[in-house]
C-alpha positions in Angstrom: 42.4 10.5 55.9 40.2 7.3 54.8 42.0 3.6 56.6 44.1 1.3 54.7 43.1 -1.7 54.7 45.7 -4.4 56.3 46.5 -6.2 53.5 47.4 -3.1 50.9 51.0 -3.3 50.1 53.1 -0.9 48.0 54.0 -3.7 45.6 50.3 -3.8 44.1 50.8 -0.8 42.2 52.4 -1.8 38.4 56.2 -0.9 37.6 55.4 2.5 35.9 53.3 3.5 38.4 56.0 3.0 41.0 59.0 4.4 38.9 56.8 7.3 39.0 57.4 7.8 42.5 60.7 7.3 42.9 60.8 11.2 43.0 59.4 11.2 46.5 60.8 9.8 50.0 60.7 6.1 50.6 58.0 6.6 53.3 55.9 8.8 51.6 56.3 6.7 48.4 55.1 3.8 50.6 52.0 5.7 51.4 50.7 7.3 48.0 51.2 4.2 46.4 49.1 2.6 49.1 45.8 5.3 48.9 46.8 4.8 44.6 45.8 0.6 45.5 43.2 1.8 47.5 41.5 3.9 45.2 41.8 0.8 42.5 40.1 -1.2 44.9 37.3 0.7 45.6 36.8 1.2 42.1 36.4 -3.0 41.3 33.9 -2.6 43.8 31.7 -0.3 42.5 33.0 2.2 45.2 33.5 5.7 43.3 33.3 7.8 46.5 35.6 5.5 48.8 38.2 5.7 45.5 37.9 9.2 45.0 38.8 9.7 49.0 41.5 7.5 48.5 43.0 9.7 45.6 42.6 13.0 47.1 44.9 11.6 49.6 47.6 10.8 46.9 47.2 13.7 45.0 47.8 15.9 48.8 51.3 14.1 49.0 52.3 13.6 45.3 50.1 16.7 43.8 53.2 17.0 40.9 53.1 13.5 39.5 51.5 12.2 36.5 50.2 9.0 37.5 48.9 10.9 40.8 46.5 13.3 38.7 45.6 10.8 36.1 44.4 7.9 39.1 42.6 11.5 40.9 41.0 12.8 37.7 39.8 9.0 36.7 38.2 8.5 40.4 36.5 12.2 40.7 34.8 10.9 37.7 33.5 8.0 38.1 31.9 9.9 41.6 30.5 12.8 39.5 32.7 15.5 40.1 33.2 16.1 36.7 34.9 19.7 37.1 37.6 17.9 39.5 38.0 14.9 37.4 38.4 17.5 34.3 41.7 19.9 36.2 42.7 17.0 37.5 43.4 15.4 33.6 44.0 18.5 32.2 46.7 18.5 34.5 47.8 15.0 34.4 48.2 15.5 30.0 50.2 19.0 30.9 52.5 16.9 33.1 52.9 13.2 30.9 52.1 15.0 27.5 49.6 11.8 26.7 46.5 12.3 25.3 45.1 9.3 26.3 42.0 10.8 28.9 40.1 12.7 25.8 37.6 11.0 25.9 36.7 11.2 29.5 37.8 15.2 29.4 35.6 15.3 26.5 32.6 13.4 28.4 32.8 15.5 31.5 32.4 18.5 29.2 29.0 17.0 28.8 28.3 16.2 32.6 29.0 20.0 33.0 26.4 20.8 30.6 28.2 21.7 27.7 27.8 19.4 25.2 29.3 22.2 22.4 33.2 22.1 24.3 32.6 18.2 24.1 32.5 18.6 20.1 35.6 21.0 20.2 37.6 18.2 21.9 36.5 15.8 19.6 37.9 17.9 16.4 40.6 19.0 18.2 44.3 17.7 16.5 45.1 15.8 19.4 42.0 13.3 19.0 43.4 12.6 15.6 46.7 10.9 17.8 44.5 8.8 19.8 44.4 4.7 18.7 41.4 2.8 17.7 40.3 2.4 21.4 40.7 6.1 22.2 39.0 6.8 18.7 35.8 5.0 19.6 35.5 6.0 23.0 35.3 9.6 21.5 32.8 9.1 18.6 30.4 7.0 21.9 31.1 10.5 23.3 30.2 12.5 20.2 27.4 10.5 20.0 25.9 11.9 23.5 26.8 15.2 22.7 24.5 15.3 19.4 21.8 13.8 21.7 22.3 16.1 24.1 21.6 19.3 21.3 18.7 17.4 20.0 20.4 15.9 17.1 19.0 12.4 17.6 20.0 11.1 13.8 23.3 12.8 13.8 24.2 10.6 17.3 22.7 7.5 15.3 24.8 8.3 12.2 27.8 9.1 14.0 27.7 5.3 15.2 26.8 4.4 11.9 30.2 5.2 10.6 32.3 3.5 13.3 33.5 0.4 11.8 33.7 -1.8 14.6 30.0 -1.7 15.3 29.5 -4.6 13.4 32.1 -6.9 14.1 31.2 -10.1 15.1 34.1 -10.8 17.2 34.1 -9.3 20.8 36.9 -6.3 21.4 37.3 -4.7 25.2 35.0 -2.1 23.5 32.7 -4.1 21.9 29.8 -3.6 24.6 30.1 -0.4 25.2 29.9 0.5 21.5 26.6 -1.5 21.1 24.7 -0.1 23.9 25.1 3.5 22.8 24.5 2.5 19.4 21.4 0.7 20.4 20.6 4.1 23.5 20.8 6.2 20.3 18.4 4.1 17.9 16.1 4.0 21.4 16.2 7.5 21.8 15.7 8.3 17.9 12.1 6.3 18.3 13.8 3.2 16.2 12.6 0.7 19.5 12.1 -2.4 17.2 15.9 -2.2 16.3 17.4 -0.9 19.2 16.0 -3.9 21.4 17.9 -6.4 18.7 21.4 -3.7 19.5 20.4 -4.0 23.3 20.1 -7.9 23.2 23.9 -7.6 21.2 25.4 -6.0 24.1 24.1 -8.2 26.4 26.1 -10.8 24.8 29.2 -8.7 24.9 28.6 -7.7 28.1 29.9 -10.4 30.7 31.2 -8.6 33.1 27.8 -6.1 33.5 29.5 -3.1 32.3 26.4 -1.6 30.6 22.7 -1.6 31.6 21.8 -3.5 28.5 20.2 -6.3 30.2 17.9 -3.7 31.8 17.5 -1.4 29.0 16.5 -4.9 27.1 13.6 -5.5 29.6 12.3 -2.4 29.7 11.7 -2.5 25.8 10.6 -6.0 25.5 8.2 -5.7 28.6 10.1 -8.2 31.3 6.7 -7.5 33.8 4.5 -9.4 30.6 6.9 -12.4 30.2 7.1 -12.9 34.0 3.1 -12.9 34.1 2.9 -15.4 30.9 4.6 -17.7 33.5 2.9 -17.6 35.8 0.1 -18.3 33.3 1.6 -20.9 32.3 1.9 -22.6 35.5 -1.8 -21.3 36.5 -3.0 -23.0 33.1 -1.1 -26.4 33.9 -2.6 -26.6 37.2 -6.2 -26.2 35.6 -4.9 -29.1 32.9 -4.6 -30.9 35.9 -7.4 -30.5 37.7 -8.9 -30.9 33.9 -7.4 -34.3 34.2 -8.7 -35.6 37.5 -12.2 -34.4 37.0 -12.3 -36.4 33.3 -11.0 -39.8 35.7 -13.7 -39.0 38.0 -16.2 -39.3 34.9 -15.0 -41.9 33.4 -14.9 -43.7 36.9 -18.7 -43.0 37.5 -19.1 -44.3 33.5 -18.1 -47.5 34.7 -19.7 -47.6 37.6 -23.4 -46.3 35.6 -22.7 -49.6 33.4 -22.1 -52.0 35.8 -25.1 -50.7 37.5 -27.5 -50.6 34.6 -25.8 -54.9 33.3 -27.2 -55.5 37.1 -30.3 -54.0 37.2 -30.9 -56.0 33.6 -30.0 -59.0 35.5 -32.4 -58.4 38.1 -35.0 -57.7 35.7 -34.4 -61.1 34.3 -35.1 -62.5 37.6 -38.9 -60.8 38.5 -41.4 -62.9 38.9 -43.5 -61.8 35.3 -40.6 -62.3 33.6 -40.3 -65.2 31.0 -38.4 -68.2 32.7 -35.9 -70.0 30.0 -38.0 -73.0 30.4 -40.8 -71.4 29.0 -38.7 -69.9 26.2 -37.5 -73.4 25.2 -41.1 -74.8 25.0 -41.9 -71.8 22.5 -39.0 -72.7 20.6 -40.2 -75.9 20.0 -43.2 -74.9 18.8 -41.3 -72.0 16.7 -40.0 -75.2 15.2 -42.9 -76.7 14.2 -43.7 -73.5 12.1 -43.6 -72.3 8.4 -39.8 -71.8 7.2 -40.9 -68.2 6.5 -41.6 -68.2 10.0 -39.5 -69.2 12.2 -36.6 -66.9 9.6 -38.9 -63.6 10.3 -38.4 -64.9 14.3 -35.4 -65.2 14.2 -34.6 -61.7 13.1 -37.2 -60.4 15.0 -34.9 -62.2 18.2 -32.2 -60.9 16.8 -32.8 -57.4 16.6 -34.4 -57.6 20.0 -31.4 -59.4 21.7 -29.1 -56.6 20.2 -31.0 -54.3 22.0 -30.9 -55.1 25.1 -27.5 -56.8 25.2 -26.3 -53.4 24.0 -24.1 -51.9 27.2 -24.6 -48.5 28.7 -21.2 -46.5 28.1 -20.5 -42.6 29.0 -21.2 -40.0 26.6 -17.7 -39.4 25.0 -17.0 -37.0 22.2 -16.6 -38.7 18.8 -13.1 -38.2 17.2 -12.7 -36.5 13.8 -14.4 -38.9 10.9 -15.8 -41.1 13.3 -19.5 -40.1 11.9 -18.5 -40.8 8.1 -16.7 -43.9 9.4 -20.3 -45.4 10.8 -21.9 -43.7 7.7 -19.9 -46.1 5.8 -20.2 -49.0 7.8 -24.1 -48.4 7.6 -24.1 -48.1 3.8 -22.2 -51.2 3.3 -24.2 -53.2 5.8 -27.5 -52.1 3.6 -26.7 -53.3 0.1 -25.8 -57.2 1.6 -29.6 -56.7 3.4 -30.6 -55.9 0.1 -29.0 -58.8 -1.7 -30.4 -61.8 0.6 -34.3 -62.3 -0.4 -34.9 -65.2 2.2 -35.1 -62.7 4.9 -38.4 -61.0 5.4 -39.4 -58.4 7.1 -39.1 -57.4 10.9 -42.7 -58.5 11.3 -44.7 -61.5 10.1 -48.3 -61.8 10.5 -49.1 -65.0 11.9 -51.5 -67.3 10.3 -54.1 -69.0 12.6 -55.6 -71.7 10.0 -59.3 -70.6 11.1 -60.2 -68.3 7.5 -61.3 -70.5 4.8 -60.6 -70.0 1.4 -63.2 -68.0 -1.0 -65.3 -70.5 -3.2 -66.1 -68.0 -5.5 -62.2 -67.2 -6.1 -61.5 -70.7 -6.4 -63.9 -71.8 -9.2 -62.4 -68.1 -11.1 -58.7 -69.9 -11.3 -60.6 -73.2 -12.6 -62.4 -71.6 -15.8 -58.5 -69.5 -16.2 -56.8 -72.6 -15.9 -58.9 -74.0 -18.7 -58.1 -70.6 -20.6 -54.8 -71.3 -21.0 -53.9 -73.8 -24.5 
């Protein structure tokens, strides 16, 4: 005989329950009603084989009473011993004439590997008495029983025709209805709409009656999403290191410049090169020079000061339109180079004064000259 547990007290079991027992002694009341607690117990906690114990125990002491067989018949089955649980609730709806237990009678028909006697139960008269509840419970039953003749349509159809399968609103059967609905659709081959039933019963299911939430990972492949994580996180460490790496760069850019504006400045400072003394006295003569001149210098400077002014920056990659952008900016600056004719060209020849002038050309102009009216 399995312990009681300290705290178990005849006054756990409900009213009818109790009224039930009245038939036996006050002691032996006391301790059926205390293995009846027991076995509930064990059954919250996922215990089928500690609550079937338990109820063996009762039905040895209280073998004649409803409530006795009906608590026996509903532990043996939830342990797998479907041939006890169905004499034990054959016995219990001889003895309390309710019809109540079909379903599970009706389901361990089909644990006993006879899915035909499960279909007899379900056309029998008395599943016509059962309510809504009972009603459903039957056709989730019926359903199993096509599957398990090969009739894989006929257990999705069967669901098909069950009202409740599509109500929004959630109903103690609500889960359970789904998830065979969507095991059938699964089983049929229909894998694209029984992972949208599955995910449905997960949101019925609170309480973790079903395997839905398993079922759900199986067909949606839980093993890829955890990997696209970790992906994900693999890929945000590269962005990082990504990151660093282009600081580095950019760091060594600025460093390459303010090298190369040094070495300029100690350029500037050799000896052979051109003291600013010496480039003020060649101004001043630059000065003395033709107007076309000293303009043709002056761009010549120009062109040659932008040069070497110009910084050295890091290679960066242009952004989208930057190349038609400077395409236009070129193709404006050329028409106003166009439009100004006092600016000649990069290079002037200079003009020493030491070539005279052909007499032969000169006296040719004279006799034109004299030509002309």
């Amino acid at each position: 005989m399995p312990p009681l547990d300290p705290d178990i007290t005849p006054d756990e079991l409900d009213r009818e329950a109790r009224a039930e027992l009245r038939s036996l002694p006050n002691d032996l009341a006391d301790l059926v009603a205390g293995h009846l607690v027991a076995a509930a117990r064990a059954l919250s906690a996922e215990d089928p084989e500690k609550a079937y114990e338990h109820a063996k125990v009762a039905r040895r002491f209280a073998g004649r009473i409803g409530v006795v067989r009906e608590a026996t018949g509903i532990a043996a089955y939830h342990a797998g011993q479907y041939a006890e649980a169905l004499g034990d609730l054959r016995a219990a709806r001889r003895i309390s004439g309710s019809d109540e237990y079909l379903p599970i009678m009706a389901d361990c028909e089909r644990g006993l590997g006879r899915p035909e006697r499960a279909l007899d139960l379900v056309r029998s008269r008395e599943a016509e008495r059962l309510d809504r509840a009972g009603k459903i419970e039957l056709a989730i039953v019926e359903s199993g029983a096509r599957r398990d003749l090969g009739q894989h349509d006929a257990a999705v159809i069967t669901l098909q025709r069950v009202p409740e399968l599509r109500d929004p609103q959630p109903k103690p059967w609500s889960a359970r209805l789904a998830f065979a609905y969507a095991d059938a659709l699964a089983d049929a081959g229909h894998e694209e709409a029984a992972t949208d039933w599955f995910a449905r019963a997960m949101a019925f299911d609170e309480d973790g009656e079903t395997d839905a939430a398993e079922r759900y990972a199986e067909l949606t492949g839980g093993l890829i999403e955890d990997l696209e994580e970790d992906y994900d996180e693999s890929g945000a460490e590269s962005g990082d290191l990504l990151d660093d790496l282009a600081d580095d760069e950019e760091e060594i850019g600025d460093e390459g410049t303010q090298e190369a504006v040094k070495d300029e400045e100690d350029e500037a400072d050799l000896p052979g090169a051109p003291r600013e003394d010496d480039l003020s006295d060649e101004d001043e003569l630059t000065e003395d020079s033709a107007d076309g001149d000293s303009a043709g210098d002056d761009v010549a400077e120009t062109s040659s000061a932008g040069e070497v002014s110009e910084p050295v920056a890091p290679v960066a990659t242009p952004a989208p339109g930057a190349e038609e952008t400077r395409d236009a900016d070129e193709g404006a600056e050329r028409p106003s180079a166009k439009s100004a004719p006092s600016y000649g060209p990069a290079f002037i020849e200079p003009n020493f004064g030491d070539v005279l002038d052909d007499p032969v050309d000169a006296e040719d102009a004279e006799e034109r000259a004299k030509r002309q009216p």
